[in-house]
PDB file of N, CA, C and O in Angstrom:
ATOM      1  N   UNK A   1      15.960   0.712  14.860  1.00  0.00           N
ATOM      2  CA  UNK A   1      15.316  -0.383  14.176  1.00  0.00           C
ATOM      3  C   UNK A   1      15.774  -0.384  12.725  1.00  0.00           C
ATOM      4  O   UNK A   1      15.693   0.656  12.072  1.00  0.00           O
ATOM      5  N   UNK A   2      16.188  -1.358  12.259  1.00  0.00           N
ATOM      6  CA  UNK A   2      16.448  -1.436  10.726  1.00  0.00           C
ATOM      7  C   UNK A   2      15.335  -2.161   9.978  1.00  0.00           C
ATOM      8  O   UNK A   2      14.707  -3.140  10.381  1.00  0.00           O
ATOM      9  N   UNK A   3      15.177  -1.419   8.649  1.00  0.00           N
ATOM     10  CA  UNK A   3      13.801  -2.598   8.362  1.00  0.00           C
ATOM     11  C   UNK A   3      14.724  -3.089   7.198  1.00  0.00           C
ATOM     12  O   UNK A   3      15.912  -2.855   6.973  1.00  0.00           O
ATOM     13  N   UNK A   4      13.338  -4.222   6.194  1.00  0.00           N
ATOM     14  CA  UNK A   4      13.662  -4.550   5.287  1.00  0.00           C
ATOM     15  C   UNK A   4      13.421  -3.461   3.944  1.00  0.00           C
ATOM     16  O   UNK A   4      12.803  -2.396   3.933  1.00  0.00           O
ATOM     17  N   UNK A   5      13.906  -3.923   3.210  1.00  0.00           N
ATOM     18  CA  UNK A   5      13.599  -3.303   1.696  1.00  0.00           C
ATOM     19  C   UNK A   5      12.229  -3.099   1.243  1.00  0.00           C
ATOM     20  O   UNK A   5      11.786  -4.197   0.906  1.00  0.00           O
ATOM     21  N   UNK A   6      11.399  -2.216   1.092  1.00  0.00           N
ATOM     22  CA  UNK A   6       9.808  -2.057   0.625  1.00  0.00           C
ATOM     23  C   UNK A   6       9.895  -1.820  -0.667  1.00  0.00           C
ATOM     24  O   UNK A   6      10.705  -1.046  -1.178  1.00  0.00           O
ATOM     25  N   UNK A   7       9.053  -2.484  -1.260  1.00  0.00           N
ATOM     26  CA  UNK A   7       9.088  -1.686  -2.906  1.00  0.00           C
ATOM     27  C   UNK A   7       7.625  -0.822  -3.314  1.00  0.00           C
ATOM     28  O   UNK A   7       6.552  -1.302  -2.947  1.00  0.00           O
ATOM     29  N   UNK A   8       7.644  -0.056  -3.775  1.00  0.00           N
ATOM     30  CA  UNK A   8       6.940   1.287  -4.112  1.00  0.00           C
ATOM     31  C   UNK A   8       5.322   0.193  -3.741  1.00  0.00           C
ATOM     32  O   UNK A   8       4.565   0.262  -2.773  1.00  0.00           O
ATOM     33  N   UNK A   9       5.271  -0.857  -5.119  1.00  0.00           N
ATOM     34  CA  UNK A   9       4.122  -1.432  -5.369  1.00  0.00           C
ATOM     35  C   UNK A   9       3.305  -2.073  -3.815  1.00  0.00           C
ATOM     36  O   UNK A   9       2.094  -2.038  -3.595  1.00  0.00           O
ATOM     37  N   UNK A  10       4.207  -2.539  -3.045  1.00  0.00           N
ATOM     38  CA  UNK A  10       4.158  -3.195  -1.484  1.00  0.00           C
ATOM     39  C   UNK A  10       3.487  -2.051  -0.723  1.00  0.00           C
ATOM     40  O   UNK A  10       2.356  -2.228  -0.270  1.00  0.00           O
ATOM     41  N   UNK A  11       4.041  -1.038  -0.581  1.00  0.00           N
ATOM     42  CA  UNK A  11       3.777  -0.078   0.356  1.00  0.00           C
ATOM     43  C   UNK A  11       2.168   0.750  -0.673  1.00  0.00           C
ATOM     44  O   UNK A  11       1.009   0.859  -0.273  1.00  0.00           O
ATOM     45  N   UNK A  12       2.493   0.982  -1.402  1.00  0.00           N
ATOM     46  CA  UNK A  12       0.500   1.064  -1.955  1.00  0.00           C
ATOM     47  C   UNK A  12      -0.520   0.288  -1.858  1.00  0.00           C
ATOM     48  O   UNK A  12      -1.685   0.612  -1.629  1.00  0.00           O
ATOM     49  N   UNK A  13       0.034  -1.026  -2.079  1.00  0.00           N
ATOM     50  CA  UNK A  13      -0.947  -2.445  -1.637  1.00  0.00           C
ATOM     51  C   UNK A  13      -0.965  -2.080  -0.156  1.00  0.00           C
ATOM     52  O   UNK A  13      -2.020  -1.786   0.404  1.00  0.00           O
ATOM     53  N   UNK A  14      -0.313  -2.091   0.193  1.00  0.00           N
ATOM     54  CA  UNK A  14      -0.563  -1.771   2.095  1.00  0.00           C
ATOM     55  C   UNK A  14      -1.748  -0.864   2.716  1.00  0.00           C
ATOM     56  O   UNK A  14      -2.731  -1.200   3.376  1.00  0.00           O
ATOM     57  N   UNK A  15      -1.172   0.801   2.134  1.00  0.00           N
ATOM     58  CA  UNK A  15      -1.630   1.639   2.210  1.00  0.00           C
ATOM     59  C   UNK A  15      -3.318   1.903   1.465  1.00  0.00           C
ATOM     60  O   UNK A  15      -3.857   2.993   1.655  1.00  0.00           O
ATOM     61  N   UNK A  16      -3.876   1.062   0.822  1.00  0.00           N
ATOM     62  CA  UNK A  16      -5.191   1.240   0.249  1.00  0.00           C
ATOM     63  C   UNK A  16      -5.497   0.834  -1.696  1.00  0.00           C
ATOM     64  O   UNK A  16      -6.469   0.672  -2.433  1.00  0.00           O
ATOM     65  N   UNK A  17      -3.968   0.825  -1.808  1.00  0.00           N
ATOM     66  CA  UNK A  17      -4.431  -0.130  -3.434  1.00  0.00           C
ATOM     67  C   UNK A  17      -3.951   0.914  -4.639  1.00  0.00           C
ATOM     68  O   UNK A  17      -3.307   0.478  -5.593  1.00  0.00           O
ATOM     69  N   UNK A  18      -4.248   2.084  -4.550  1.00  0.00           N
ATOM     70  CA  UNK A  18      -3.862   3.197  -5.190  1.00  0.00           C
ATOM     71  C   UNK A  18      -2.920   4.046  -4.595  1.00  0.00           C
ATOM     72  O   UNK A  18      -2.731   4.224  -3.392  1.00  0.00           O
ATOM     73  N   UNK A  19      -2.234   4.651  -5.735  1.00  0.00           N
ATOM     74  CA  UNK A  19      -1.712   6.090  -5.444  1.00  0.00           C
ATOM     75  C   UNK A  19      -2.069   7.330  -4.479  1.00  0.00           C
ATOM     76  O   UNK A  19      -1.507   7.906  -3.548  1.00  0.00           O
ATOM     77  N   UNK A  20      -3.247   7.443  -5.147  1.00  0.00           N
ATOM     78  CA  UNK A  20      -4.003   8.320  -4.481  1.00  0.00           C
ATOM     79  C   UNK A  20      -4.513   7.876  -2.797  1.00  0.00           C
ATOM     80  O   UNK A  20      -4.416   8.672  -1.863  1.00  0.00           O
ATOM     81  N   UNK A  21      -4.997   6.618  -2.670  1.00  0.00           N
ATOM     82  CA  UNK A  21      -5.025   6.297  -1.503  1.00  0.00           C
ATOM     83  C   UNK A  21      -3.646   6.352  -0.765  1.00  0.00           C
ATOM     84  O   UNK A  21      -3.529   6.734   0.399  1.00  0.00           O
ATOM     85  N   UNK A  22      -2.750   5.988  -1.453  1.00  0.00           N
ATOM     86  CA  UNK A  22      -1.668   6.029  -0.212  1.00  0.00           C
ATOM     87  C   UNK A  22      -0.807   7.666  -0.317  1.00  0.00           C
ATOM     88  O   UNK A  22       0.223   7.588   0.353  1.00  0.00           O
ATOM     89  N   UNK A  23      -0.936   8.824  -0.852  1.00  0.00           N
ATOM     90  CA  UNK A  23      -0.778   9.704  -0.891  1.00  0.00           C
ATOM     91  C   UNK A  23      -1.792  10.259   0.371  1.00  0.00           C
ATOM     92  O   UNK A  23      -1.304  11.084   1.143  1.00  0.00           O
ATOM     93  N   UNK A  24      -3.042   9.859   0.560  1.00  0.00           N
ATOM     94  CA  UNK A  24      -3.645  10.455   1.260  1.00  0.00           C
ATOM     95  C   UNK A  24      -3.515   9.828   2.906  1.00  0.00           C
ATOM     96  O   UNK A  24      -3.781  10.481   3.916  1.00  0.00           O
ATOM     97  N   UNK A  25      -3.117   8.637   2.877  1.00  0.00           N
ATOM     98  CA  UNK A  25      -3.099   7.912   3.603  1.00  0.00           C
ATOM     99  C   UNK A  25      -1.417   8.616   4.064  1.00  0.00           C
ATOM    100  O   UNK A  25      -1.355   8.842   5.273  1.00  0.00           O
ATOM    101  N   UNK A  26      -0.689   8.814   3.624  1.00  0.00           N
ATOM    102  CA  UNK A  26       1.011   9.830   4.032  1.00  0.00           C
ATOM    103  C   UNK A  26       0.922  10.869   4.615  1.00  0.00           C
ATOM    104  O   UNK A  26       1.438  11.127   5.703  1.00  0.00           O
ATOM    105  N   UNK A  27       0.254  11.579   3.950  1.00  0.00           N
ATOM    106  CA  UNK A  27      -0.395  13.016   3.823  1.00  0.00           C
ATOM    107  C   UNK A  27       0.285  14.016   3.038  1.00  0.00           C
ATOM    108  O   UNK A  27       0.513  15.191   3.324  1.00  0.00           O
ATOM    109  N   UNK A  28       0.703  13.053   1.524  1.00  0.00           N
ATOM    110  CA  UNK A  28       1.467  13.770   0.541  1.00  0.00           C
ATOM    111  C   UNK A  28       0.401  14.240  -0.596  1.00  0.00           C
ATOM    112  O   UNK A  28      -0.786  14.468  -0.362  1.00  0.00           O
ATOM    113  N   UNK A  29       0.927  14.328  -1.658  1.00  0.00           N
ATOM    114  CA  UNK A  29       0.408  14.496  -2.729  1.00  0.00           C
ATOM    115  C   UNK A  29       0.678  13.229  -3.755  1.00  0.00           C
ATOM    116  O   UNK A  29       1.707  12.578  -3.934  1.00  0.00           O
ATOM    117  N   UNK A  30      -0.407  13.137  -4.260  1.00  0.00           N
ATOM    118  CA  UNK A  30      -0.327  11.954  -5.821  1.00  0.00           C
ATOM    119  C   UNK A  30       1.434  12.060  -6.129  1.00  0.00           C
ATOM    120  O   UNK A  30       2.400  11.309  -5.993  1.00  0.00           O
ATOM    121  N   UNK A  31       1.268  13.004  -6.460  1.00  0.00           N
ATOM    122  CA  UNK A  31       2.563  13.484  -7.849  1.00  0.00           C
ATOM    123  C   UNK A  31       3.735  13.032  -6.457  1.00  0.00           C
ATOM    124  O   UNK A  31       4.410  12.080  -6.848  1.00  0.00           O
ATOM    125  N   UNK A  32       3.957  13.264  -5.643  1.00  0.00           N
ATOM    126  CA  UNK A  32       4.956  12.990  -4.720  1.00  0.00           C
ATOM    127  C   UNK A  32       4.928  11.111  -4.535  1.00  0.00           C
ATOM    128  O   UNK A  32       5.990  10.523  -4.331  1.00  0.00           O
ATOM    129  N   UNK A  33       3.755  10.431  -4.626  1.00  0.00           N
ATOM    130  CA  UNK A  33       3.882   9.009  -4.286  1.00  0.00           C
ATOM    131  C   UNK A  33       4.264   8.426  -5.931  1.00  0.00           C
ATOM    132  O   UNK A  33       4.722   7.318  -6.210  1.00  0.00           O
ATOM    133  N   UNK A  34       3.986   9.323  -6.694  1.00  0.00           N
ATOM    134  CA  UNK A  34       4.553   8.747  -8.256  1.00  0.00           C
ATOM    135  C   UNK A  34       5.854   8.653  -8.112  1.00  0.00           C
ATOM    136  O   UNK A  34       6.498   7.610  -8.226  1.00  0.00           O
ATOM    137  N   UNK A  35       6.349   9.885  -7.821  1.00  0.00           N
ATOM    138  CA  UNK A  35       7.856   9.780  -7.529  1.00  0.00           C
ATOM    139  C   UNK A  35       8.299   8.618  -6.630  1.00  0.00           C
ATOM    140  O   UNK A  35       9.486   8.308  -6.530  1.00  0.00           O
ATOM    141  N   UNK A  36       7.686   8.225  -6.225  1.00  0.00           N
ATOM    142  CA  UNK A  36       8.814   7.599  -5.037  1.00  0.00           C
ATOM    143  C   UNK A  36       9.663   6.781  -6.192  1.00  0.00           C
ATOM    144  O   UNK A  36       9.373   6.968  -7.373  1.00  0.00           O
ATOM    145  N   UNK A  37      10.763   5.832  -5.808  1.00  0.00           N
ATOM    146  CA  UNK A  37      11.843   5.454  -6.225  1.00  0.00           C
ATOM    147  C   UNK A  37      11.214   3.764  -6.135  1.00  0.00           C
ATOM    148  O   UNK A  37      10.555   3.497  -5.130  1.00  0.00           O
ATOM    149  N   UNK A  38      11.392   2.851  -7.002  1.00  0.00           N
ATOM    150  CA  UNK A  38      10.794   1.126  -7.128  1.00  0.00           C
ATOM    151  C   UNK A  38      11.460   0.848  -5.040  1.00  0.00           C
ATOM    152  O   UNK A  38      10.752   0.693  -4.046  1.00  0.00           O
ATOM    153  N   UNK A  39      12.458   0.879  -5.106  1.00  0.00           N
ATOM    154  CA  UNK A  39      12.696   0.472  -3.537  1.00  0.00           C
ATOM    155  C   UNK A  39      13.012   1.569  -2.688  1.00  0.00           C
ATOM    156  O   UNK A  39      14.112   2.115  -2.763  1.00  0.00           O
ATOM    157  N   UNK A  40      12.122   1.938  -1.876  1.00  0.00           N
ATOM    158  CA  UNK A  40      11.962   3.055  -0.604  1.00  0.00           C
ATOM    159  C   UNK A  40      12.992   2.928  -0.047  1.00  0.00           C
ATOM    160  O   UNK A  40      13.513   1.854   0.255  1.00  0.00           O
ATOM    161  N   UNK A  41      13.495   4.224   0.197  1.00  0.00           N
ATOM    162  CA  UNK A  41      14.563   4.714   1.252  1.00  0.00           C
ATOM    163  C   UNK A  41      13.811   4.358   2.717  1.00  0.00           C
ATOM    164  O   UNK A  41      12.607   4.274   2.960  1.00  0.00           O
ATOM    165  N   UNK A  42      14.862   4.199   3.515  1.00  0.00           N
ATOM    166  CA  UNK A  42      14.030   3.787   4.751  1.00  0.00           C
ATOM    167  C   UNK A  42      12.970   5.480   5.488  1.00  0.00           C
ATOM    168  O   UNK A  42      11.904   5.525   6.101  1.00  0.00           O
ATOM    169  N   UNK A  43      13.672   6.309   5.152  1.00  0.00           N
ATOM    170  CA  UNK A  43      12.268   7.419   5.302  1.00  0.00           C
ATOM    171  C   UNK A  43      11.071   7.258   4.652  1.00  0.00           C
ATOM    172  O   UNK A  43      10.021   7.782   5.024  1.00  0.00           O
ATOM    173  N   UNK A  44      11.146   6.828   4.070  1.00  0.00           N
ATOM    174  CA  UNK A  44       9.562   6.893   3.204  1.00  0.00           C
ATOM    175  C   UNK A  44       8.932   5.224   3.792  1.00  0.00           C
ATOM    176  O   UNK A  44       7.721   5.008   3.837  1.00  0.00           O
ATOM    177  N   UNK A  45       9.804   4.337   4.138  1.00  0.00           N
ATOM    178  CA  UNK A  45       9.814   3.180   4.759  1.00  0.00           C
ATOM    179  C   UNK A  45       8.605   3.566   6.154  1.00  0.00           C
ATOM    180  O   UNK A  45       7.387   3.444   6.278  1.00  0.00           O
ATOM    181  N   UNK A  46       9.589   4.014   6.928  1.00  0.00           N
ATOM    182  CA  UNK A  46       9.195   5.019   8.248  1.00  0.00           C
ATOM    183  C   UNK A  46       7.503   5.739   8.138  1.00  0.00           C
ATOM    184  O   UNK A  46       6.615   5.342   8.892  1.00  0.00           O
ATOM    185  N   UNK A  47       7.309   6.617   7.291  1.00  0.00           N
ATOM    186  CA  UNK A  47       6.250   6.981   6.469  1.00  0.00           C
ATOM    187  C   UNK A  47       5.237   6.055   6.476  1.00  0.00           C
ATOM    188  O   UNK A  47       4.169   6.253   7.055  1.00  0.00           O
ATOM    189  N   UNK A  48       5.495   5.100   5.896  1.00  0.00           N
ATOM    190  CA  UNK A  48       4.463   4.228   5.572  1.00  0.00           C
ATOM    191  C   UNK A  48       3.934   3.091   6.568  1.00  0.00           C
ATOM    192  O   UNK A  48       2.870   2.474   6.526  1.00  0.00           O
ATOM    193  N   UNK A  49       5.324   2.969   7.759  1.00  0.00           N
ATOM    194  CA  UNK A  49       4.539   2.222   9.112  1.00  0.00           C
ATOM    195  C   UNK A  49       3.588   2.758   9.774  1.00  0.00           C
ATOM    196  O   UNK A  49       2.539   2.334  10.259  1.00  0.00           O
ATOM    197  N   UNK A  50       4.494   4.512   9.692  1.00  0.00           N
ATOM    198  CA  UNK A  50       3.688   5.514  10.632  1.00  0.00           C
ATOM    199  C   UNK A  50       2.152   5.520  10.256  1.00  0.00           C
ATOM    200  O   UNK A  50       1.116   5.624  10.914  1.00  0.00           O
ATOM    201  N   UNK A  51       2.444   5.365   8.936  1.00  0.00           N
ATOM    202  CA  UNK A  51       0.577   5.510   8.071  1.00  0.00           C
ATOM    203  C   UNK A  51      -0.216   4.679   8.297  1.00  0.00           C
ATOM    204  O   UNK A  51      -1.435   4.838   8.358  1.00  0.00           O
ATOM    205  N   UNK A  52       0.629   3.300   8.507  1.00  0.00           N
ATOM    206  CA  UNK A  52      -0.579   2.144   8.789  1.00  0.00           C
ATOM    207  C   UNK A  52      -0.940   2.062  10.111  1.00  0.00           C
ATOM    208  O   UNK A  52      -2.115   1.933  10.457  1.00  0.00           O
ATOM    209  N   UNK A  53       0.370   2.156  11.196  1.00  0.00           N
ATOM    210  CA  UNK A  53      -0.160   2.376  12.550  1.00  0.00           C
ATOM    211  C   UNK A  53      -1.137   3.364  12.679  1.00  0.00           C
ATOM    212  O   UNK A  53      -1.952   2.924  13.490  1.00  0.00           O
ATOM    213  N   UNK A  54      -1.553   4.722  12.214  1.00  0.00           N
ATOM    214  CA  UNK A  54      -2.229   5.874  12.488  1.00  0.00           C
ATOM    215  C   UNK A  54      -3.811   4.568  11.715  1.00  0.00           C
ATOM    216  O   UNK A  54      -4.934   4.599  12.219  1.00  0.00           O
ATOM    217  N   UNK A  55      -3.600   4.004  11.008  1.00  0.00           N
ATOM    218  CA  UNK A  55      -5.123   3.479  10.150  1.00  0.00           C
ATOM    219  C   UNK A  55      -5.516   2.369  10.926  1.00  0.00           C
ATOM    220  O   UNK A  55      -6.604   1.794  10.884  1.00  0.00           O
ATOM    221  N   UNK A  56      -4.467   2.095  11.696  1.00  0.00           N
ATOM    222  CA  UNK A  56      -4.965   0.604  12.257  1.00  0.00           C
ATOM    223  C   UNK A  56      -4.813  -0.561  11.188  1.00  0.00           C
ATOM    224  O   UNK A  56      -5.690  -1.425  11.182  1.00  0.00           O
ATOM    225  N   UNK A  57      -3.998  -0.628  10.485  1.00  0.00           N
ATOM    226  CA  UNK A  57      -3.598  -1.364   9.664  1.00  0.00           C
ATOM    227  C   UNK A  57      -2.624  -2.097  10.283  1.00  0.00           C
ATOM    228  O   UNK A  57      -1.795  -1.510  10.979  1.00  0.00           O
ATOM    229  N   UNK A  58      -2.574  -3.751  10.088  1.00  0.00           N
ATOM    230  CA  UNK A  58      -1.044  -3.983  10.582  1.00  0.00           C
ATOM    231  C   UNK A  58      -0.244  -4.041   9.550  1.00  0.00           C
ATOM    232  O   UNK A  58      -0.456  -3.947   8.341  1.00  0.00           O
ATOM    233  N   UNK A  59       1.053  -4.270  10.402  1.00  0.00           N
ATOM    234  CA  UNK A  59       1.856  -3.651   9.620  1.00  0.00           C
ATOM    235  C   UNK A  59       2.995  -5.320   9.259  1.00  0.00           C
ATOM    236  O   UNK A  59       2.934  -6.337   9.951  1.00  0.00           O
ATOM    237  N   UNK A  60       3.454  -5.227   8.648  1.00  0.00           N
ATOM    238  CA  UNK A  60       4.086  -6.626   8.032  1.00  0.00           C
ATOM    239  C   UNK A  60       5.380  -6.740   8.990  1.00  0.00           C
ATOM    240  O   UNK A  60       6.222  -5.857   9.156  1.00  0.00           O
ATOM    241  N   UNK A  61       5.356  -7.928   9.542  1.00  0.00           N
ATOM    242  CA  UNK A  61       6.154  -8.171  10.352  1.00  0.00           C
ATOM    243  C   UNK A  61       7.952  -8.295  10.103  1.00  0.00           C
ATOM    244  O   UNK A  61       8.854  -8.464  10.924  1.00  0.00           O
ATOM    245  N   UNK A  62       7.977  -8.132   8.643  1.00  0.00           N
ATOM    246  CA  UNK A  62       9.145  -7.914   8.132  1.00  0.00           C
ATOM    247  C   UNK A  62       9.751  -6.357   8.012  1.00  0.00           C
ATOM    248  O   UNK A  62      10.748  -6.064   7.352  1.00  0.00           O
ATOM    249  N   UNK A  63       9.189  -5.711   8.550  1.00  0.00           N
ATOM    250  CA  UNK A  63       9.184  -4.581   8.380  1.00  0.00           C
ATOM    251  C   UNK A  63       9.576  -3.870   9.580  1.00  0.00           C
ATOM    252  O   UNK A  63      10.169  -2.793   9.521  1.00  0.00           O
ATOM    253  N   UNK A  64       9.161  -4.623  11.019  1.00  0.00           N
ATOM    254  CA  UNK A  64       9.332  -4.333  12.454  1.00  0.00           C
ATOM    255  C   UNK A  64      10.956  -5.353  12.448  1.00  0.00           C
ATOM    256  O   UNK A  64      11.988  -4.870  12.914  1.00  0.00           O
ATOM    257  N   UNK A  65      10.926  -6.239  12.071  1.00  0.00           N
ATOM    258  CA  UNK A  65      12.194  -7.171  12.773  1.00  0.00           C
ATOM    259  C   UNK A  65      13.999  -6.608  12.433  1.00  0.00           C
ATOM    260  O   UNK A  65      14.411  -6.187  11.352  1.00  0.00           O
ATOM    261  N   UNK A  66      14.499  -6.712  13.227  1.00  0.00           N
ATOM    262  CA  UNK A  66      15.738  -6.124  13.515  1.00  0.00           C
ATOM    263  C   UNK A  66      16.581  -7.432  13.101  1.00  0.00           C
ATOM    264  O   UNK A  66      16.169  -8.547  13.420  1.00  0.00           O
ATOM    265  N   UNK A  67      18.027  -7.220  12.225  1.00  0.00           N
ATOM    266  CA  UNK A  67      18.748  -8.258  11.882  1.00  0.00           C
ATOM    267  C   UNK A  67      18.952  -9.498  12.987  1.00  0.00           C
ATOM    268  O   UNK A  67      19.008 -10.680  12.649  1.00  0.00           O
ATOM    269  N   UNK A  68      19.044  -9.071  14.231  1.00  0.00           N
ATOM    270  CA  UNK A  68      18.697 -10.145  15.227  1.00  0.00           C
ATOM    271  C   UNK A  68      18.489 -10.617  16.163  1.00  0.00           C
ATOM    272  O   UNK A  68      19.031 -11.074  17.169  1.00  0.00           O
ATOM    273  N   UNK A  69      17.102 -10.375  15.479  1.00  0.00           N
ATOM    274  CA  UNK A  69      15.557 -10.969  15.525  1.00  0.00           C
ATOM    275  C   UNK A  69      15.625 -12.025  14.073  1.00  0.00           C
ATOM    276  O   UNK A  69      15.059 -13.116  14.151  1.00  0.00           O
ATOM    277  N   UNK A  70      16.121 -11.755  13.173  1.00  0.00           N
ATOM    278  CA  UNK A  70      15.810 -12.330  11.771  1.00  0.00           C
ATOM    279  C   UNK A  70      16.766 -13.558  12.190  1.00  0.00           C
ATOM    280  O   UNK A  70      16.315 -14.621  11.764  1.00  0.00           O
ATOM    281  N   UNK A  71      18.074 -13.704  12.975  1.00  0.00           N
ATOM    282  CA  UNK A  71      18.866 -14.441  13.130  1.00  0.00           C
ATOM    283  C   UNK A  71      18.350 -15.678  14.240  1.00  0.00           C
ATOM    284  O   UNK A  71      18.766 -16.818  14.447  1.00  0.00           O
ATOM    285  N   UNK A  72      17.733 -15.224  14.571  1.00  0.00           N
ATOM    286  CA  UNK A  72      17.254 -15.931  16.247  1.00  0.00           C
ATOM    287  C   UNK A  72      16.417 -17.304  15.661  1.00  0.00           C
ATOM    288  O   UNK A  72      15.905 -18.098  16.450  1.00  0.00           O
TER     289      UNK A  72
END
């Protein structure tokens, strides 16, 4: 599966609004979700579906679709 591009701010809004919520929501630490990088590597991408599927969160449909699927 290839996703799209997430940016740090996207994937915290997702995950609960804060840092700290989405650190806990990973099962990292604060200081590790500070770090992340403005646009997620697709591991930390991965991370953060896995996190919302485990919450029952959905998950943004741009995020599941494969180049084509995007083409179709």
């Amino acid at each position: 599966m290839v996703q799209s591009a997430m940016l740090k701010t996207k994937a915290i809004e997702l995950l609960g609004g804060s840092t700290a919520t989405a650190a806990e929501a990973i099962g990292v630490t604060y200081q590790a979700v500070d770090k992340w990088p403005d646009e997620l590597p697709a591991r930390i991408v991965d991370r953060v579906i896995a996190a919302l599927v485990k919450l029952k969160k959905p998950v943004p449909r741009e995020l599941l679709s494969t180049p084509e699927a995007k083409a179709a």
